[in-house]
N, C-alpha and C positions, 0 to 999 in steps of 0.2 A: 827090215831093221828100222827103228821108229829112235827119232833124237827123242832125249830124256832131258829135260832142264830140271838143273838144282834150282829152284826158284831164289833160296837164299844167296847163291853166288852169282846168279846172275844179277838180282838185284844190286848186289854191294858192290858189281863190278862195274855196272849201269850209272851206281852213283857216284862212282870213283870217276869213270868218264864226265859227269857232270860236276865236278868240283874242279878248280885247280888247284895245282899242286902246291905246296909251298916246297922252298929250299931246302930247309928240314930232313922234312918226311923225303923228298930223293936221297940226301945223303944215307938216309936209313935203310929207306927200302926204294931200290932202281928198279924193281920189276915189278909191274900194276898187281895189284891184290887180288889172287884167285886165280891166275889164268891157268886154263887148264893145260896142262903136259899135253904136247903134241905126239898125233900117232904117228907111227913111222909107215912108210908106201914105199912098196915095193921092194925092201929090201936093204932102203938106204941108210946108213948113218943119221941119227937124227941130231942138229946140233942147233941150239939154239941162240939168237946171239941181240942182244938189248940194244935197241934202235939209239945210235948217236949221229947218226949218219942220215940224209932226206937221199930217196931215192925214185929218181922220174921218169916214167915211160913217154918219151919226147917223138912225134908225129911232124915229120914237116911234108906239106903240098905245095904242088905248084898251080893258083886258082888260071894261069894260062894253058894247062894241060886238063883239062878236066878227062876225066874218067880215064886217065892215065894212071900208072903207079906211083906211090909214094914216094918221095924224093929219097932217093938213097947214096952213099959212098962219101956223105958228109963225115967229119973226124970231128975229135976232143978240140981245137982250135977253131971250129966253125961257129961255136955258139956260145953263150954268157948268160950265165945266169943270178938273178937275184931275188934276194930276200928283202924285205921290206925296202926296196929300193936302196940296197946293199949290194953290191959285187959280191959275189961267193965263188970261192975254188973250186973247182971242177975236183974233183979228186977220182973218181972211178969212169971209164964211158967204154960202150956196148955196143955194138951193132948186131941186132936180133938175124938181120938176113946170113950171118955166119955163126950165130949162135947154137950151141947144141944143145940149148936147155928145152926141156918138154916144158907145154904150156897148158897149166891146170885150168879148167875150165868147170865151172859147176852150173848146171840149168836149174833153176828155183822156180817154181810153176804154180801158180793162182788156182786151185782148186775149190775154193770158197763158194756160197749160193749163188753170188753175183755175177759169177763167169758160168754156169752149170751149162747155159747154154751154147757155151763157144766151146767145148772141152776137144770135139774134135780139132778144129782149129789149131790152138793150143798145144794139143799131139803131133799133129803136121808141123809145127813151126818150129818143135823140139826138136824132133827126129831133123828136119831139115840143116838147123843149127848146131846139132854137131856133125853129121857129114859133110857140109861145107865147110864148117871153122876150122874143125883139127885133124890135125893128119893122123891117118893111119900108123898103126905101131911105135907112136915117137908123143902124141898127147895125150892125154887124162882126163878122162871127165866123170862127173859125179853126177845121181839127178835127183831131186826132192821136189816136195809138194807141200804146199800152205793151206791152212783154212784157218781153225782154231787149234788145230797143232800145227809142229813141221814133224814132214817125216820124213828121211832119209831113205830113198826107194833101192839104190845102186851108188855105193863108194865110187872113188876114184880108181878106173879102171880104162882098157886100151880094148875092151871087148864091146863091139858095137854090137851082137846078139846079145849081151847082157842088159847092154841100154834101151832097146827095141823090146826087150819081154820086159823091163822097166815104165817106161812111158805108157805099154801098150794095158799096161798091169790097172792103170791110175780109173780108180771105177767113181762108183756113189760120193761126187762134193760133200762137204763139210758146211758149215756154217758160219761164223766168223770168219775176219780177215785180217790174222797177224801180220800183215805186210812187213812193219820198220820191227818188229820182235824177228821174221826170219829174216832180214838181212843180217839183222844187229848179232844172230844168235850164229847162221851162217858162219861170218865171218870171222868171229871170237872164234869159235870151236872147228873148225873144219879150214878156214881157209888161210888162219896164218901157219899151220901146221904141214903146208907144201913148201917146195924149194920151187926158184924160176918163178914165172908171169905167172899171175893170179886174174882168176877173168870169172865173174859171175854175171850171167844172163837170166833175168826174170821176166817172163811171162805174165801179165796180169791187168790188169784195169786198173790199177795205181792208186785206190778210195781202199786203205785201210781202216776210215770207217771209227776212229778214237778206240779201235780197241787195245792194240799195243799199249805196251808200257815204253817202247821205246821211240823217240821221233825220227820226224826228216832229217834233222840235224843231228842226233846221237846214230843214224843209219849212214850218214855221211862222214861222220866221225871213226865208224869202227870200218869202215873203208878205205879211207885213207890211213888207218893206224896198220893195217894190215895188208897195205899195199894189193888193193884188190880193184879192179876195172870193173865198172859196173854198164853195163847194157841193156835196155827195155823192150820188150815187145809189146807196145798195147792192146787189149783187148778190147779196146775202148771206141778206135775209131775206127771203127772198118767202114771199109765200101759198101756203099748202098748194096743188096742183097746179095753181099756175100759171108758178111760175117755177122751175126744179130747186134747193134749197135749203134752210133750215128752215123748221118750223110758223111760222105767225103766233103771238105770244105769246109765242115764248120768250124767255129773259133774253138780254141781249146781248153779245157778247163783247168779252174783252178788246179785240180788234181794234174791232170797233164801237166801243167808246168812243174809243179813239183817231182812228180817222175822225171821230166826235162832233168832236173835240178842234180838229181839224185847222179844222172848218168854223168852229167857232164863237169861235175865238181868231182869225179872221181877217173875223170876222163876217155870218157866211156859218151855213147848218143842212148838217144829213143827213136823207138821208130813209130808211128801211127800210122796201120796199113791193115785191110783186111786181106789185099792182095797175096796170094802166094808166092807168084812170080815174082812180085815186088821185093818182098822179102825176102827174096832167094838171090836177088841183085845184092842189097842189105849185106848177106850175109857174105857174098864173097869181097863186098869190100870191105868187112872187119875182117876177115882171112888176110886181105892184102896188107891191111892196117897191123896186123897182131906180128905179121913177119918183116914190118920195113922200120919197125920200132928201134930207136936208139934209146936204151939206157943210163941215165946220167946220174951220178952220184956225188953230191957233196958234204961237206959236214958245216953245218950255218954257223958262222960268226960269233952271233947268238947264243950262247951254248945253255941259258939255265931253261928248261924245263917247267915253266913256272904255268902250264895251262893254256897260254896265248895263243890268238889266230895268227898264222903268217901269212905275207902276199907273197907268193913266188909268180916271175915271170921272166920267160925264157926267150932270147933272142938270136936272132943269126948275126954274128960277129959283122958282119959285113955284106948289111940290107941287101937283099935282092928282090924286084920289081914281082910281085904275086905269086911270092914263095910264105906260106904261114905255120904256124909252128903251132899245135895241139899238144897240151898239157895240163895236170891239173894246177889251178892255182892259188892254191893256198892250203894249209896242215894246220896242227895246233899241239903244238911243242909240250908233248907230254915224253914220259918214259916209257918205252913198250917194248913189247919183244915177238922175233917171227923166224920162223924158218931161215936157215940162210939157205 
């Protein structure tokens, strides 16, 4: 199955992300220009419902416990959250470790000229990453590949032979590197179109290279509108003779940081490792992270719509000595719509 872009709607909907809105144009039209009808998975009811609501997958540790698990059996009373240095109502909260929602998971993978020679790697680290991250018969996972298209290898599915003759399928690289075009395109069409936790993990060397039309900031933007967790595996810095790449240790680049950027504004890390091992450590503490998740919900203060960046920053009601709280921190108060 190969993604198809309408280049016209993706553009006007590209540009629509890059305008703000005025007051107006919400009263007229609440639903962003273009977005495509969501498919329906698995059976369910598909219902869609127009974002009035900030919605946050909240992480807290304890930096005295290390490589322990994430703080859990916290309540709706434990925490405060705000918006531009605003108090905001809590209105909805979640605790992922009794939750029974399945957690969508898409692998996006760097197939382009500039990874050709890491492709095994890259297969190893997929296959890896979904048998550590999601459980059997309860999550979903999807898998695609970049170059100068994206293509859609295996839908969201619970069949791990479907995923394995998928990955293992992915032959002769591409040429171009759509990076910020497949996250932006990802998550428009495929990832607000799930119910429950939204989780996209990309594989790649993070140098999209000016080809996109879309940036770091419009790839950061349709991840957060779309409540999507983003997570990196680089290609970029593996360990001396094991991954073809740089030494371990050295400083990271511009690019890295930006990968950095991409993950952690959407609340999500990167990892820079050629290790396998390493990354198999990696992957069971985002396993542990993905199930100790509280979900917090509010509707800001703020209520117009007008384009703006927000600061959210999330706190435990009543400090505790190297306990810290992972979230993402900050949105931009647009109209959109997603899955419930």
């Amino acid at each position: 199955m190969r993604f198809t872009i309408n280049r016209f709607r993706y553009l006007a909907s590209l540009a629509l992300a890059l305008c703000a809105f005025t007051p107006a144009a919400l009263a007229q039209n609440p639903q962003p220009a273009q977005t495509p009808a969501p498919q329906q998975q698995d059976g369910q009811d598909t219902e869609i419902i127009t974002i009035r609501e900030v919605r946050l997958p909240v992480l807290v540790t304890d930096e005295k416990t290390k490589g322990k698990p994430p703080v859990s059996g916290l309540r709706k009373e434990d925490f405060l959250v705000y918006e531009d240095k605003k108090l905001q109502q809590i209105l909805g909260f979640s605790d992922e470790t009794t939750s029974g929602q399945p957690v969508y998971v898409a692998v996006l993978m760097d197939t382009s000229g500039s990874v050709a020679g890491k492709l095994k790697f890259e297969q190893e680290a997929a296959k890896n990453f979904i048998y550590t991250v999601t459980k059997l018969r309860k999550d979903r996972v999807a898998f695609a590949t970049f170059d100068h298209e994206v293509k859609l290898r295996q839908d969201f599915t619970d069949r791990l032979d479907y995923l394995d003759k998928a990955v293992d399928g992915v032959g002769k690289p591409g040429t171009r590197t759509l990076f910020y075009d497949a996250v932006w395109q990802f998550c428009d069409e495929k990832m607000r179109s799930v119910p429950g936790r939204r989780v996209l993990v990309v594989i790649t060397d993070g140098d999209d290279n000016n080809y996109s039309r879309a940036t770091l900031k419009d790839a950061i933007d349709i991840a957060q509108r779309t409540e999507t967790t983003i997570f990196a595996i680089s290609t970029k810095a593996g360990l001396l003779g094991t991954v073809p790449g740089v030494e371990a240790g050295t400083i990271r680049s511009g690019v890295d940081r930006d990968l950095q950027k991409l993950c952690e504004e959407t609340g999500g890390s990167a990892f820079f490792t050629g290790d396998i091992l390493e990354l198999e450590r990696a992957f069971t503490k985002i396993s542990k992270e993905l199930r100790s998740t509280y979900i917090i919900t509010y509707k800001p203060s703020n209520d117009k719509y007008d384009g703006s960046r927000r600061k959210i920053e999330v706190k435990l009601a009543n400090k505790r000595d190297g306990m810290k709280v992972k979230t993402r921190t900050e949105y931009r108060a647009v109209s959109d719509s997603v899955r419930k």
